[in-house]
Short mmCIF file of the C-alpha atoms (twelve columns), coordinates in Angstrom:
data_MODEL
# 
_entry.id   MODEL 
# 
loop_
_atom_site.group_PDB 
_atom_site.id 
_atom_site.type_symbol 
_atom_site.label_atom_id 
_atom_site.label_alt_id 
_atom_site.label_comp_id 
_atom_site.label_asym_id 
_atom_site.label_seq_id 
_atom_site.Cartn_x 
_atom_site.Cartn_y 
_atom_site.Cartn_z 
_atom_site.pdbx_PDB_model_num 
ATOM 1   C CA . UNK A 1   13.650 56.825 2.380   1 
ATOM 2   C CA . UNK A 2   15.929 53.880 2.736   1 
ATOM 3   C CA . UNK A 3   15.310 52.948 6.000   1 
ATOM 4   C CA . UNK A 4   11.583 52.038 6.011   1 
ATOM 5   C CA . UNK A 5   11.907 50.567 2.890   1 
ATOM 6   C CA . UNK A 6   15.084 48.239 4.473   1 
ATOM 7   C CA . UNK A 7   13.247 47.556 7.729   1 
ATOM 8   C CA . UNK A 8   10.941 46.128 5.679   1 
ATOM 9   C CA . UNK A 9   13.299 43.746 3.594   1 
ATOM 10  C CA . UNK A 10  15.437 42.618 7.165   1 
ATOM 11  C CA . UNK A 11  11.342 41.706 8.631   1 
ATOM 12  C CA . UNK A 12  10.809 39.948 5.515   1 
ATOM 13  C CA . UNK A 13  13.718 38.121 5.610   1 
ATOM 14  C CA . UNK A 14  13.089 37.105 9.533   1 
ATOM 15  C CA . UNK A 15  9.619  35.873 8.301   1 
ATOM 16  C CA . UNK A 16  11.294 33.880 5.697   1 
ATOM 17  C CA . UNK A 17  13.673 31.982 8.531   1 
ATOM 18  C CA . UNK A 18  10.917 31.509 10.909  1 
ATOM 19  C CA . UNK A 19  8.918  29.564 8.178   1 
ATOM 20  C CA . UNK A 20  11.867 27.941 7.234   1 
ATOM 21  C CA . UNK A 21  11.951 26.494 10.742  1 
ATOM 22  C CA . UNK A 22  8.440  25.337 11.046  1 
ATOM 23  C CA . UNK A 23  8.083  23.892 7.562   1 
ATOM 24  C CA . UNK A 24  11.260 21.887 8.329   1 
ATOM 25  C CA . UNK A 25  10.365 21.164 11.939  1 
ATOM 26  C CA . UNK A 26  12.876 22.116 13.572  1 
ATOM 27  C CA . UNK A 27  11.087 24.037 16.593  1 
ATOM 28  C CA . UNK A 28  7.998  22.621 18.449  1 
ATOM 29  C CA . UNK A 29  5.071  23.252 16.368  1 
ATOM 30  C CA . UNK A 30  3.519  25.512 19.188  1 
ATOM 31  C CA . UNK A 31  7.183  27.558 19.550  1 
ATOM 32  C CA . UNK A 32  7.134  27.483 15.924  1 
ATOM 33  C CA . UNK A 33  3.691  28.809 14.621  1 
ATOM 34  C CA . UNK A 34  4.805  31.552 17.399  1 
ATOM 35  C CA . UNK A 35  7.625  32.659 16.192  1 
ATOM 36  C CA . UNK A 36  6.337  33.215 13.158  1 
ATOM 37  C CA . UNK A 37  3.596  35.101 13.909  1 
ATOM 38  C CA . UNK A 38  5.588  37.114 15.673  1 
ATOM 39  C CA . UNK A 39  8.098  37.873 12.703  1 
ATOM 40  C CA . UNK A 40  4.626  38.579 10.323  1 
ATOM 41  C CA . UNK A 41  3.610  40.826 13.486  1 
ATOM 42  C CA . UNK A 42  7.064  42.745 12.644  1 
ATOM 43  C CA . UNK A 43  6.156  42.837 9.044   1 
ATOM 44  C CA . UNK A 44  3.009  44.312 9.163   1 
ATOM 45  C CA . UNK A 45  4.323  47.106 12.089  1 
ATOM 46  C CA . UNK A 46  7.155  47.831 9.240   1 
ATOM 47  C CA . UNK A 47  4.465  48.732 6.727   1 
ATOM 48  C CA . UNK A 48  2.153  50.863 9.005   1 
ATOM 49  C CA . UNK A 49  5.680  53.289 8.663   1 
ATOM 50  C CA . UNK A 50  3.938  56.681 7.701   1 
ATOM 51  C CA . UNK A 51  7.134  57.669 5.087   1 
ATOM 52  C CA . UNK A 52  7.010  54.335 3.676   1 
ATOM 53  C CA . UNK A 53  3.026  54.933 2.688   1 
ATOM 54  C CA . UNK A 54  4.247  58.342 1.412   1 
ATOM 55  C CA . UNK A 55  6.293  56.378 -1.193  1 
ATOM 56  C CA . UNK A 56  4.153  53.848 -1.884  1 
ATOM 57  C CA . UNK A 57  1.902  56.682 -2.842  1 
ATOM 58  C CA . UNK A 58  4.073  58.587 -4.754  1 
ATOM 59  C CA . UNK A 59  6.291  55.797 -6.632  1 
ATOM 60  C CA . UNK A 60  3.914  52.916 -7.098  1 
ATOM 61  C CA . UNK A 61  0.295  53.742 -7.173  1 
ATOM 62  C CA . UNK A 62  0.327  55.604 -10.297 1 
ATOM 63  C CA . UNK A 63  2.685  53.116 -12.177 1 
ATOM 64  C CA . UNK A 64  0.191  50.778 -11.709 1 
ATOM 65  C CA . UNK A 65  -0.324 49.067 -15.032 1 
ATOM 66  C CA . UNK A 66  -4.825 49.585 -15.268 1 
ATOM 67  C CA . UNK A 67  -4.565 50.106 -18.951 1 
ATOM 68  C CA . UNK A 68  -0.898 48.645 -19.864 1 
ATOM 69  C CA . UNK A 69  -0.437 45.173 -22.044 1 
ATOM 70  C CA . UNK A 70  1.300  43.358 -19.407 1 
ATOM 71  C CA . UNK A 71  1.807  40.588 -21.648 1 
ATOM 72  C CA . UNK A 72  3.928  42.693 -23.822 1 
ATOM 73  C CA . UNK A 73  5.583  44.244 -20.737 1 
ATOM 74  C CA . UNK A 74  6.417  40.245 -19.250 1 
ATOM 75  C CA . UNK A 75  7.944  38.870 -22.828 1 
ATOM 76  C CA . UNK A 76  10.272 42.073 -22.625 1 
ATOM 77  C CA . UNK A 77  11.299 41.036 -19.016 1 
ATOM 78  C CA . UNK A 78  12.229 37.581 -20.325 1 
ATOM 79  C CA . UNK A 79  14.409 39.020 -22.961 1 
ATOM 80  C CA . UNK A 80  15.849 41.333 -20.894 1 
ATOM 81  C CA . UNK A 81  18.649 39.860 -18.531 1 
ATOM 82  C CA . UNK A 82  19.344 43.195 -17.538 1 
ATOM 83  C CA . UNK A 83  15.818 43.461 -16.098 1 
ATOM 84  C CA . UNK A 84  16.022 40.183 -13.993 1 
ATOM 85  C CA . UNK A 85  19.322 41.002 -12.711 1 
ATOM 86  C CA . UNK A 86  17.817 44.480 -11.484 1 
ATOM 87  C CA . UNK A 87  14.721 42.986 -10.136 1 
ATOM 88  C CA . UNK A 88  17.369 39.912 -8.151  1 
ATOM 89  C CA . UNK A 89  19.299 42.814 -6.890  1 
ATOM 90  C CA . UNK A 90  16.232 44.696 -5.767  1 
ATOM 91  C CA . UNK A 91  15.572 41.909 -2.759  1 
ATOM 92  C CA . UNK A 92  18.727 40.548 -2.437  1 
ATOM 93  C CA . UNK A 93  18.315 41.249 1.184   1 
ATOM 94  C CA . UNK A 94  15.553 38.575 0.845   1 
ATOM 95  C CA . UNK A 95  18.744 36.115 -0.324  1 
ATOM 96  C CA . UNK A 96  15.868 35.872 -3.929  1 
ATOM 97  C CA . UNK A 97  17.438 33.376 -6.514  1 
ATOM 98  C CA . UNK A 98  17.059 34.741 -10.165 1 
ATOM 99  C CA . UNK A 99  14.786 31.772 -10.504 1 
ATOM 100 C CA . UNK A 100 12.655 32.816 -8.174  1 
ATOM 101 C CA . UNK A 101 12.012 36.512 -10.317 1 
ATOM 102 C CA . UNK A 102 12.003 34.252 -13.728 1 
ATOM 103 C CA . UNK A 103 8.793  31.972 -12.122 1 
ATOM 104 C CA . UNK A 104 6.664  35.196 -11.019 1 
ATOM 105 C CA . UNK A 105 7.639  36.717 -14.679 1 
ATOM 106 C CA . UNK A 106 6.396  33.427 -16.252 1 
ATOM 107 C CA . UNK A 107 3.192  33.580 -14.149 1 
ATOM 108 C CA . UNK A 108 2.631  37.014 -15.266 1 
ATOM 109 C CA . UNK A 109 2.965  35.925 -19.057 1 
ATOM 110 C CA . UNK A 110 0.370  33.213 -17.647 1 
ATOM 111 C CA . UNK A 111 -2.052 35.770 -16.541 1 
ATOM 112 C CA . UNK A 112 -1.116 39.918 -17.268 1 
ATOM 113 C CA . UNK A 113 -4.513 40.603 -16.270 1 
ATOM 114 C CA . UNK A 114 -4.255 39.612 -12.925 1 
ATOM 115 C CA . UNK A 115 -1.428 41.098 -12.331 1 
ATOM 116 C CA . UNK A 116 -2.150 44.506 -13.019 1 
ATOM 117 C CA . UNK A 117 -4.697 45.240 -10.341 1 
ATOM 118 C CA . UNK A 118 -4.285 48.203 -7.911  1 
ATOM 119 C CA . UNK A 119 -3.547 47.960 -4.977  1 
ATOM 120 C CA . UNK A 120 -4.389 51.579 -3.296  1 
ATOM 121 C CA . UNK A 121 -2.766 51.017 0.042   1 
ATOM 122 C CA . UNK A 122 0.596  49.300 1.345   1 
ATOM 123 C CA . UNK A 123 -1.971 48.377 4.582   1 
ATOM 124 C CA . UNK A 124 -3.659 45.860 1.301   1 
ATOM 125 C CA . UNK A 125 -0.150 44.331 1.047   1 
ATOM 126 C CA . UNK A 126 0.127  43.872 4.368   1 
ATOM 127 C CA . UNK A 127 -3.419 41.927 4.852   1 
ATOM 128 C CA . UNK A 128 -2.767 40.103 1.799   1 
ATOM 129 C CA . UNK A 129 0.936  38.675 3.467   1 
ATOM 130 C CA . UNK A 130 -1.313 38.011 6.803   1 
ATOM 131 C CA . UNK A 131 -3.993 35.993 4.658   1 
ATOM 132 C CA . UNK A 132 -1.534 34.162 2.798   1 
ATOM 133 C CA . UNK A 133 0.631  33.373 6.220   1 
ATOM 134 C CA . UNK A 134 -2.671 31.936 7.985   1 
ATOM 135 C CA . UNK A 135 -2.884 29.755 4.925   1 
ATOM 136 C CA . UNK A 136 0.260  28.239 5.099   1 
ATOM 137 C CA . UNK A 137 0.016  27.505 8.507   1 
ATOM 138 C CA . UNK A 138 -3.450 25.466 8.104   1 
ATOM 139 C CA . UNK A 139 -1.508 23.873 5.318   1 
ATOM 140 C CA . UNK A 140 1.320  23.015 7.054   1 
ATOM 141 C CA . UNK A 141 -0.887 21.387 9.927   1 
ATOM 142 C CA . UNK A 142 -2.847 18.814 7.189   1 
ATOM 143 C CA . UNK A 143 0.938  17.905 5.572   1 
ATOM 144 C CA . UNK A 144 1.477  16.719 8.863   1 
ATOM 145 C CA . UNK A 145 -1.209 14.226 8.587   1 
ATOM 146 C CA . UNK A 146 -0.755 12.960 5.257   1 
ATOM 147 C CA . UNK A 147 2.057  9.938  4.165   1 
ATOM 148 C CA . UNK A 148 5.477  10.357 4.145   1 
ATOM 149 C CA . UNK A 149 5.673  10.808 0.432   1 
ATOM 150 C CA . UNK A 150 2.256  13.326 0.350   1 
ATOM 151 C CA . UNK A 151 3.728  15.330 3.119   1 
ATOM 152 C CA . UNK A 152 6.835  15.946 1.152   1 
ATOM 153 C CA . UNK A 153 5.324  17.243 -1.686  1 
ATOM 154 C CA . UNK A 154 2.910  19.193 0.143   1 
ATOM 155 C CA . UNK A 155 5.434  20.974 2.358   1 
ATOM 156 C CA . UNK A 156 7.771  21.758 -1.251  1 
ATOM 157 C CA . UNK A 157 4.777  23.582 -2.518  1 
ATOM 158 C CA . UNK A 158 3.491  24.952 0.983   1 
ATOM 159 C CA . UNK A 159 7.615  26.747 1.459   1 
ATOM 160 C CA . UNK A 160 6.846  27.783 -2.649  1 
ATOM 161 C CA . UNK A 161 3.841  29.376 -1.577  1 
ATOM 162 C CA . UNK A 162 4.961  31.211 1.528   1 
ATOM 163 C CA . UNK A 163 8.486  32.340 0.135   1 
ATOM 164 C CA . UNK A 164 6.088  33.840 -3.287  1 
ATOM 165 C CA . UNK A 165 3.729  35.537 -0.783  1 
ATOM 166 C CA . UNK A 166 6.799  37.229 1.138   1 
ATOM 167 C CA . UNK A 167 8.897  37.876 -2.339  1 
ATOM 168 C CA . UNK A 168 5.951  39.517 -3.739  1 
ATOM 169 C CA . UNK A 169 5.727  41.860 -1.125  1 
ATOM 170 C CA . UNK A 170 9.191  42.326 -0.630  1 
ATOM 171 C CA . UNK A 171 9.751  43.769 -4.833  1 
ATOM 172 C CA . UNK A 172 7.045  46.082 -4.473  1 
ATOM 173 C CA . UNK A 173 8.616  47.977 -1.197  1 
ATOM 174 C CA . UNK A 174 11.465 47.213 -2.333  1 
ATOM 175 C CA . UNK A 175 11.360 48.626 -5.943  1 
ATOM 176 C CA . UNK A 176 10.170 52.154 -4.655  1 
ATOM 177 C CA . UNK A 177 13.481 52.934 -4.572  1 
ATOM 178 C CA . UNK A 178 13.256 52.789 -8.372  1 
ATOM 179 C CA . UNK A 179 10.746 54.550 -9.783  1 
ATOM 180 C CA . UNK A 180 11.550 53.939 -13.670 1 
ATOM 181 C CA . UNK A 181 10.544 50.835 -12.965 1 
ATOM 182 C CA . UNK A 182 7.891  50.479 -10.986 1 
ATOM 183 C CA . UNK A 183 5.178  49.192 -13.648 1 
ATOM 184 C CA . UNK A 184 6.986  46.056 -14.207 1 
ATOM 185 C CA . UNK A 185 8.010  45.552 -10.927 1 
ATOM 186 C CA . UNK A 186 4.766  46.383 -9.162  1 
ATOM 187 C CA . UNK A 187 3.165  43.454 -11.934 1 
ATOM 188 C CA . UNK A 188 6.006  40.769 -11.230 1 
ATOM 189 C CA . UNK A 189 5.677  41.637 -7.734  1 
ATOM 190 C CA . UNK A 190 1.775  41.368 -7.882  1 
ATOM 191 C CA . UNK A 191 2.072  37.822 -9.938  1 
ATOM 192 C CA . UNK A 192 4.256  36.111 -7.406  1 
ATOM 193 C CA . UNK A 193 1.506  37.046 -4.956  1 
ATOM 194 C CA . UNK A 194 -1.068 35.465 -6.718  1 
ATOM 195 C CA . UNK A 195 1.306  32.556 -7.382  1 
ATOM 196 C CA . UNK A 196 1.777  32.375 -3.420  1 
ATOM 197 C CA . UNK A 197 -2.057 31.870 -3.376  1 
ATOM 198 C CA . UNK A 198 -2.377 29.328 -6.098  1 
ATOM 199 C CA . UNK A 199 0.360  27.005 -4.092  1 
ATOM 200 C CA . UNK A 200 -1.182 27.529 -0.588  1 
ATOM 201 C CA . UNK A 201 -5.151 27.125 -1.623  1 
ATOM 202 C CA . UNK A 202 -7.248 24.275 -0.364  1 
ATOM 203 C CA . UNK A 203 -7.734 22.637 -3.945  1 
# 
């Protein structure tokens, strides 16, 4: 099962670059917004992968935490350097900082609740990352418009936002390959979603 699970991490990873490049400007914006939609388009054609569905099935959707005290489960992450070095390693295809895994723990201290929702079907992921990636975009376009000093903020909280939403994605494929640990990681992976849609909302 490695390879659907990697083609997923390397069209993750693309996505990451090509957002990368329009946040920072450094294509047209036309060129730009297209190349990105082009690397989600690869994203979401990576998920549709029948085996990787199979997993999903078998790995993740019953370790998902309905009943457990996530709260509990997060301070024991925090403790546990051995957990965020496993989680770091998990998507280091994804080139994921340990700070990035310590900020979607500390949101899931934040908020266990909402991080334990199911989520039935990798094709949910997949229109969640395509929601999220629509948002940024609209973002990005009103940074553009706002002060020098606005639009750097806004565009440091817009590349937050979009590198949670493709993070959060990326640990749950990723951490099929470990089944032990799926609860946690399905709920840290869950919470940096969430996070992704906290930094790229309208408010």
């Amino acid at each position: 099962m490695e390879q659907p699970v990697q083609l997923v991490l390397d069209n993750l990873y693309e996505l990451k670059k090509a957002h990368q490049r329009l946040i920072a400007g450094k294509t047209p914006t036309a060129q730009g917004e297209k190349d990105a939609d082009r690397a989600l388009g690869h994203v979401l054609k990576s998920l549709e992968d029948s085996r990787l569905d199979e997993l999903y099935r078998r790995v993740i959707v019953p370790a998902q935490p309905r009943d457990l005290n996530a709260a509990q489960i997060a301070a024991a992450a925090v403790s546990a350097t051995r957990l965020l070095a496993r989680e770091t390693a998990a998507v280091r295809d994804l080139r994921v900082r340990s700070a990035d895994v310590r900020r979607a723990i500390a949101g899931l201290q934040k908020e266990p609740k909402r991080a334990t929702k199911p989520v039935a079907e990798l094709a949910e992921l997949g229109q969640t990352l395509e929601t999220l990636h629509q948002a940024a975009k609209v973002r990005l376009e009103k940074a553009r418009k706002e002060t020098r000093k606005s639009k750097k903020e806004s565009k440091k909280q817009l590349w937050r936002g979009i590198w949670s939403a493709i993070f959060g994605v990326g640990l749950i494929v990723a951490n099929t390959r470990l089944p032990a640990a799926a609860a946690v990681s399905y709920s840290v992976g869950l919470s940096a979603l969430h996070q992704a849609g906290r930094d790229l909302s309208e408010d």
